[in-house]
Backbone as numpy.savetxt, mean C-alpha at the origin, in Angstrom:
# Nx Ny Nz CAx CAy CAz Cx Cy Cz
5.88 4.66 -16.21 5.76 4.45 -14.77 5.29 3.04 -14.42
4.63 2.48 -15.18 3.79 1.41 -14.88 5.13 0.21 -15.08
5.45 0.14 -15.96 6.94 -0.87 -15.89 8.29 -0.41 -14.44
8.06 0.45 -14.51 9.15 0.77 -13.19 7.90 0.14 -11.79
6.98 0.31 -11.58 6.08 -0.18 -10.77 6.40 -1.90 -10.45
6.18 -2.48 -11.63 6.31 -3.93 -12.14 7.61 -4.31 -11.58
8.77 -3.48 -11.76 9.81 -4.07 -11.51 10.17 -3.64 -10.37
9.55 -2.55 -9.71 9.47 -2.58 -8.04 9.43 -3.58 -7.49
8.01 -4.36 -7.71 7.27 -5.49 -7.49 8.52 -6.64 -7.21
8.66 -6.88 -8.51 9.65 -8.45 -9.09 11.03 -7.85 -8.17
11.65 -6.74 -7.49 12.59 -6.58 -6.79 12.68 -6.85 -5.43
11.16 -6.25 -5.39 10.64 -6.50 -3.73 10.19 -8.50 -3.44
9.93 -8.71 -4.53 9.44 -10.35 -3.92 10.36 -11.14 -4.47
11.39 -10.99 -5.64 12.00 -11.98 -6.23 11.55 -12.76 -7.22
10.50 -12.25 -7.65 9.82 -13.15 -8.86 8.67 -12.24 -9.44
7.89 -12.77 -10.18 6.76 -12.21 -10.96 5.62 -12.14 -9.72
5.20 -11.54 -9.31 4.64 -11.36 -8.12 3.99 -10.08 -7.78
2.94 -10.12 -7.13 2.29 -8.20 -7.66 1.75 -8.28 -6.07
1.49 -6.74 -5.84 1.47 -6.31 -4.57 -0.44 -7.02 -4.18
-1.14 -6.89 -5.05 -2.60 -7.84 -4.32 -2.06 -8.88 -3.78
-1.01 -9.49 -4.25 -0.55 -10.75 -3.38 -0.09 -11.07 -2.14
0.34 -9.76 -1.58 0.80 -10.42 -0.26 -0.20 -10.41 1.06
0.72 -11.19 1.84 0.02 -11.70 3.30 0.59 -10.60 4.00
-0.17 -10.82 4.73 -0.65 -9.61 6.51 0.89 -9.85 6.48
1.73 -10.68 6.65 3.32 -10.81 7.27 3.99 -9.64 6.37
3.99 -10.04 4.94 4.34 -9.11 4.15 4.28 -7.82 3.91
2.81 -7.78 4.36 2.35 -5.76 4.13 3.29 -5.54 5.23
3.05 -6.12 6.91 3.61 -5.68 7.44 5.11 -5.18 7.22
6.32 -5.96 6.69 7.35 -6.02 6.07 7.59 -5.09 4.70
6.90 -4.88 3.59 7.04 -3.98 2.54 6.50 -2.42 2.66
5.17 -2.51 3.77 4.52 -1.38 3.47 4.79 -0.46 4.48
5.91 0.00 4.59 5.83 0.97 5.56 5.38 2.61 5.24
4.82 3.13 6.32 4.04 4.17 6.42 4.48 4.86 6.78
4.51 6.46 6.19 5.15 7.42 7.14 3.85 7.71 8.33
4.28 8.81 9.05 3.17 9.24 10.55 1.67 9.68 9.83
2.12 10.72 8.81 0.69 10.94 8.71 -0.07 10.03 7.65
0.44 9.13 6.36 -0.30 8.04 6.36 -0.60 6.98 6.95
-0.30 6.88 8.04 -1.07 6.02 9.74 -1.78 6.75 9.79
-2.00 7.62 10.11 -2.83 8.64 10.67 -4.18 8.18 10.24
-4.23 8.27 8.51 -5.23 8.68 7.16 -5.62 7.38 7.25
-5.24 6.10 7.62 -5.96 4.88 7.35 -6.43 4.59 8.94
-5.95 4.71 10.13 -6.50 4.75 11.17 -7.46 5.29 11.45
-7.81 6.66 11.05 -9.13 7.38 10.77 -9.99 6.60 9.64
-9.76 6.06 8.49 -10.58 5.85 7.60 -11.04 3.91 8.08
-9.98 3.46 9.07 -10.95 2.33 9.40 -11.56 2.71 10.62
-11.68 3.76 11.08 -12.63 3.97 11.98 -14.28 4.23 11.78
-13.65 5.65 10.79 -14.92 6.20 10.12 -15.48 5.41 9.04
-15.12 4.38 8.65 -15.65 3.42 7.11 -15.89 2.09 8.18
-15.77 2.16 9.15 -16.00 0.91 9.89 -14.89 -0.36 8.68
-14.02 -0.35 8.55 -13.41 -1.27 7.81 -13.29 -2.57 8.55
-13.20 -4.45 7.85 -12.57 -5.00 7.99 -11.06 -5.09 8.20
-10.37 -6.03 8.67 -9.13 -5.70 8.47 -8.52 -6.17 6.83
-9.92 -7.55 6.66 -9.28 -7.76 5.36 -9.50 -6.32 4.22
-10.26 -5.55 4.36 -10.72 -4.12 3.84 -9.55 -3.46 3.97
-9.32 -3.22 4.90 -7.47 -2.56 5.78 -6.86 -2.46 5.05
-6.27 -4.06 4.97 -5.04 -4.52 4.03 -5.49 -4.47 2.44
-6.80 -4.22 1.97 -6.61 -4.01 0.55 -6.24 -2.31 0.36
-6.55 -1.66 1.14 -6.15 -0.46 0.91 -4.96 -0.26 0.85
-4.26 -0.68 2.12 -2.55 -0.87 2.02 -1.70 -1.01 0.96
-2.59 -2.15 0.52 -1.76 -2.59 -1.11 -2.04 -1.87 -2.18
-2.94 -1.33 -2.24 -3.08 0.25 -3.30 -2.80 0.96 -3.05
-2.50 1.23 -1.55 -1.43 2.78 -1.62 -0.42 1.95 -1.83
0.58 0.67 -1.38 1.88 0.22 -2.09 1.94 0.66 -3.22
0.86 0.16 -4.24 0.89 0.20 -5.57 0.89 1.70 -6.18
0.21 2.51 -5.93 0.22 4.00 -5.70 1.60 4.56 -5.61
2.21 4.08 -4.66 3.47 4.74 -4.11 4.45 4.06 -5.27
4.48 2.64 -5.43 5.24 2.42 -6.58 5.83 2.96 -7.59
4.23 3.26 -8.24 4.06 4.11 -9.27 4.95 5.32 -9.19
4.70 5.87 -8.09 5.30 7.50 -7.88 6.87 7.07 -7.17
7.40 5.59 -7.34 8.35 5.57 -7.14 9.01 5.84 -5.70
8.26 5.90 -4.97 8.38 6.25 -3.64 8.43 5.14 -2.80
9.61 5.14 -1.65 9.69 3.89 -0.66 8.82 3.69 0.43
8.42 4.97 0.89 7.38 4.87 1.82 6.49 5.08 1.37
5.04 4.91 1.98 3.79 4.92 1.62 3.40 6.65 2.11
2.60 7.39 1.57 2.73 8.55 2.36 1.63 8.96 2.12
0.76 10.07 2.86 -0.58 10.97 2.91 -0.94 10.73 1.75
-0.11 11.27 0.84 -0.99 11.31 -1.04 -1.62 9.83 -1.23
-0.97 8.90 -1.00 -0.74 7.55 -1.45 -1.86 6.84 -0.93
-2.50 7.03 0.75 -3.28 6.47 1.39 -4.21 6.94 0.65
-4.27 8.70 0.41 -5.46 9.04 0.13 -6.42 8.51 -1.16
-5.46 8.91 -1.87 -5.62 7.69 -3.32 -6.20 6.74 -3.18
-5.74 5.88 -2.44 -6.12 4.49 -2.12 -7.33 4.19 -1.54
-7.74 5.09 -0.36 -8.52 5.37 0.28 -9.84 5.80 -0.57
-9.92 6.49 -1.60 -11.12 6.91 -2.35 -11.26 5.83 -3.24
-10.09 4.85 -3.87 -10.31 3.58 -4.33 -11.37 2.94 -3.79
């Protein structure tokens, strides 16, 4: 799983390049969310009082999460994961 992850990555950016790396433009652009993982991080920067830079590291571990599981959207499982990260 972890090599199919990797080459998610290098498909999605075009080079050797890993999901901690991207900018606010990018999450916006790669990480899309289904309804109820919006939901799960809108509640958890409420209740965790999050930064946004806090926000976006979560984002990119559920990307990375979802990778893993091979999945295009980010979804409930994925936030949650990320979220207890």
């Amino acid at each position: 799983p972890i090599k199919k992850a990797l080459h998610a990555q290098e498909q999605r950016f075009g080079s050797v390049y890993f999901n901690s790396f991207m900018t606010p433009d990018q999450i916006t652009t790669y990480c899309k969310l289904t309804d109820s993982a919006e939901e799960l991080i809108k509640l958890a920067f409420n209740k965790l009082n999050l930064s946004m830079r806090g926000y976006h590291k979560i984002i990119k571990v559920a990307r990375t999460i979802a990778d893993l599981a091979e999945a295009e959207l980010i979804d409930a499982p994925h936030m949650r994961e990320a979220i207890m990260y």
